[in-house]
C-alpha atoms as one frame of an Amber mdcrd trajectory, in Angstrom:
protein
   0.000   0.000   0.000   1.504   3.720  -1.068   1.886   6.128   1.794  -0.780
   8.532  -0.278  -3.501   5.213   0.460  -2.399   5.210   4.194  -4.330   5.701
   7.415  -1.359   7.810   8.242  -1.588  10.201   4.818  -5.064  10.970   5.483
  -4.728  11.530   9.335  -1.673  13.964   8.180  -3.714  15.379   5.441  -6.871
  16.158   7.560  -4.443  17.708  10.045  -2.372  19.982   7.794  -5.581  21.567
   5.808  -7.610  21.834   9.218  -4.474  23.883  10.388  -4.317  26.404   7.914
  -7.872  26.964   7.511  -7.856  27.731  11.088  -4.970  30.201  10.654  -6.627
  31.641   7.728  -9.888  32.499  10.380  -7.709  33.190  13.227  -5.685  36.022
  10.961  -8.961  37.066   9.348 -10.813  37.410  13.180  -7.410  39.019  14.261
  -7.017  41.590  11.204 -11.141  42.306  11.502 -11.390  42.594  15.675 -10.630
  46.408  15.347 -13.296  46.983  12.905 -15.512  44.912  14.591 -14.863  46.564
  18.107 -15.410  50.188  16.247 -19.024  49.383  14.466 -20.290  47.915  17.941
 -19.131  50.873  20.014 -20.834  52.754  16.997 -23.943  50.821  17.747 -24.028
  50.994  21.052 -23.213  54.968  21.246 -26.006  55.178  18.439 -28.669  53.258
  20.561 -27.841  55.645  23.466 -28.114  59.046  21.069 -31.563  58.011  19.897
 -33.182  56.774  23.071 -32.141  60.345  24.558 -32.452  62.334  21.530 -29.610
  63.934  21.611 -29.054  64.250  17.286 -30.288  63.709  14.105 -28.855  60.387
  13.391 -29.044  59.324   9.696 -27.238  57.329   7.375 -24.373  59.999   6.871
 -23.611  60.109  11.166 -19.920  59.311  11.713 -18.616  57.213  14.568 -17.241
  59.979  15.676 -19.969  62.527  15.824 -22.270  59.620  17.807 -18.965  59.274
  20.272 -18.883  62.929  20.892 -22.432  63.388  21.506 -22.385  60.573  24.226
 -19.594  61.963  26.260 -20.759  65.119  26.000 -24.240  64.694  27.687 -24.533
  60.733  28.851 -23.363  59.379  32.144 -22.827  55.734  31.853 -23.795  54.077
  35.315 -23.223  50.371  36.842 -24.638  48.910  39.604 -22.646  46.771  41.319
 -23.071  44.413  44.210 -20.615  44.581  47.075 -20.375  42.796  50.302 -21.967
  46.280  51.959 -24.851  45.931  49.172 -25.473  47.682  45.442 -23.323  50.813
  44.773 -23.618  52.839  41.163 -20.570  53.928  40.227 -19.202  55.245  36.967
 -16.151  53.869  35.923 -16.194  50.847  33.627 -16.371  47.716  36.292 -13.480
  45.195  36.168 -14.012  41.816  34.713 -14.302  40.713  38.243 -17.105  42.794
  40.109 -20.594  41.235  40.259 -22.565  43.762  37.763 -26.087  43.649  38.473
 -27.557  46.264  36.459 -26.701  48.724  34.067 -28.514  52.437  33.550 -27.613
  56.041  31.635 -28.112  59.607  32.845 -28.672  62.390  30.360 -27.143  65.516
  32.181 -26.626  68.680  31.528 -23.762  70.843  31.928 -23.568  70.655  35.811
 -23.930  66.895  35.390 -27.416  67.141  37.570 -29.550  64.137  35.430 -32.286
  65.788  33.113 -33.658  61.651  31.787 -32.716  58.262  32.783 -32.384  55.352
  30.467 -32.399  51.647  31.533 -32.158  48.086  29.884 -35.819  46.579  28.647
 -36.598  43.431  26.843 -37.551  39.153  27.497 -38.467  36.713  25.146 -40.483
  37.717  22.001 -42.473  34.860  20.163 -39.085  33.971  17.698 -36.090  34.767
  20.235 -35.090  38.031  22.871 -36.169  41.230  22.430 -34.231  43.982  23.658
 -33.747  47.134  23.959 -33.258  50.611  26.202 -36.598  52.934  27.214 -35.571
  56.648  28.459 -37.512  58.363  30.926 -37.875  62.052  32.781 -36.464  62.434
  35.473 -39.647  61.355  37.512 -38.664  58.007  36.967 -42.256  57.242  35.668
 -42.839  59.385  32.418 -41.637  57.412  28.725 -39.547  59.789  26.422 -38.978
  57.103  24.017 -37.749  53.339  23.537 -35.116  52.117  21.258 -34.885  48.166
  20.317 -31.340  46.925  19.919 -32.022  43.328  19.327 -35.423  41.687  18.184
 -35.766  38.836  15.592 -39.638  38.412  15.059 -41.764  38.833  11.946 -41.101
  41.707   9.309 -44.093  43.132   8.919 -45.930  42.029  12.182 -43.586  41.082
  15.234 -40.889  43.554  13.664 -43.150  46.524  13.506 -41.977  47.389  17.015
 -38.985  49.112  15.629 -40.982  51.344  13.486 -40.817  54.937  14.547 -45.025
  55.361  14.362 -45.373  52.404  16.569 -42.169  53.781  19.521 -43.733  56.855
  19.172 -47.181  55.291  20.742 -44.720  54.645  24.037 -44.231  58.737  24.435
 -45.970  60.533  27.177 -47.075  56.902  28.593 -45.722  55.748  32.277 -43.419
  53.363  33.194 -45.300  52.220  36.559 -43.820  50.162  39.828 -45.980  47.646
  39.296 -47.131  47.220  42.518 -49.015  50.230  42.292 -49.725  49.927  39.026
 -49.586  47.291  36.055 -48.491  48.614  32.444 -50.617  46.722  29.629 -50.853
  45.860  25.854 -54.193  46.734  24.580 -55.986  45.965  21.580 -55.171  48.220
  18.576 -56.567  51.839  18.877 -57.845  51.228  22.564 -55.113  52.757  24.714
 -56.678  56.209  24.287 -55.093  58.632  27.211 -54.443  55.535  30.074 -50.956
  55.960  30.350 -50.963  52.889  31.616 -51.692  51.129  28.598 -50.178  51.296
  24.725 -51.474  49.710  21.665 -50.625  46.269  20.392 -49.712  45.291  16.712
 -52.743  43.477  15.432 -51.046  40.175  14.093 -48.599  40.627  16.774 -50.201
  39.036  19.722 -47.143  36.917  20.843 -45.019  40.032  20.398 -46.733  42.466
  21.801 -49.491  41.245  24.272 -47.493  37.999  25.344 -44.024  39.242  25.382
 -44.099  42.817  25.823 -46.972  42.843  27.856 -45.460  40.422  30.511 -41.789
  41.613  29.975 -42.228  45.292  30.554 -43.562  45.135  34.112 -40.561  42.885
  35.081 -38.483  45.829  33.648 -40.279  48.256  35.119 -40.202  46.641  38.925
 -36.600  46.232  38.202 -35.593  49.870  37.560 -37.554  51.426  40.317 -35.826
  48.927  42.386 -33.090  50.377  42.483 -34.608  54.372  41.914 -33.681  54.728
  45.851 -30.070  54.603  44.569 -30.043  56.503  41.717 -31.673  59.229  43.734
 -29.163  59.235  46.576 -26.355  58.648  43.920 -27.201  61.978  42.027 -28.205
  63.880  45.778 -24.554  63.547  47.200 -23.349  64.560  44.257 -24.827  67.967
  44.324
């Protein structure tokens, strides 16, 4: 038997061309990581821009001009567990501190917090919805909600990323639920509750299911910790 009809040519073979595919993805991952770190910074910095409104943001924005307008007028805030209980601070957490929650401040020039902005989302009907919902400074009153991550239906499920449809969240509250519950209404019901915003007929699982459930598990969440954010921003005045 030849060497090229051996067990020991094809176990040599097998290893030599897995080998240099894997160095031809490990130098493609390596010479694209920069890349990919700068569009998800983008991304991120974008997210925060819209859900505070802080610029126009269409297709000509620059990385740069997003990263300029969050440092200029976003405080990015942790909360993190220590053995003396949850503290917010601002610096970017090390790898090893427990973070249990994560929350932005708009502020103004004095740094004193004019909206708040805090993680929302749970399971949708095809995968996780997520996304960040800014507030006024009441803690209570929606400015507007941005979805980072959703995979459902274009044209039903998906709708919720549609300006018309975020704009139905504006003006409504963001309740503790144990006072109050938020819910998903039929289409064209919610009228002036601002307890309540419209579903997207079609959407049911989305929207009445999902959403509907999700949001007041959000919502008990961030005034959880509203006790801290208030103190946080007191003792620094």
């Amino acid at each position: 038997m030849s060497f090229t009809k051996s067990r020991a040519f094809s176990v040599i073979y097998m290893f030599v061309i897995s080998a240099v595919f894997a160095g031809v993805l490990t130098g493609i991952r390596t010479g694209t990581a920069g890349r990919v770190a700068d569009n998800e910074k983008a991304a991120r910095n974008r997210n925060l821009v819209e859900v505070f409104e802080l610029i126009e943001t269409g297709p000509d924005i620059t990385g740069e001009a997003l990263e300029k307008a969050v440092e200029k007028n976003v405080q990015q805030l942790w909360v993190v567990k220590k053995e003396s209980g949850p503290v917010i601070v601002q610096e970017q957490p090390a790898d090893s501190d427990n973070v249990v929650y994560r929350m932005w401040a708009l502020v103004d020039s004095d740094k004193k917090p004019r909206a708040y902005a805090f993680p929302v989302g749970g399971s949708g009907f095809w995968g996780p919805i997520e996304g960040i919902m800014s507030v006024d400074t009441d803690f209570e009153t929606i400015r507007t909600v941005v979805w980072t991550k959703q995979t459902e239906t274009p044209g039903l499920g998906a709708r919720i990323e549609e300006e018309a449809y975020r704009e139905k969240f504006r003006g409504r509250i963001a309740p503790d639920p144990e006072e109050h519950r938020f819910k998903v209404v039929p289409e064209g019901t919610m009228g002036n509750d601002p307890y309540r915003v419209d579903q997207i007929t079609g959407a049911t699982q989305t929207t009445v299911v999902g959403m509907g459930r999700f949001l007041n598990d959000n919502f008990a969440q961030w005034h959880g910790y509203r006790p801290l954010v208030e103190s946080y921003f007191n003792r620094r005045d």
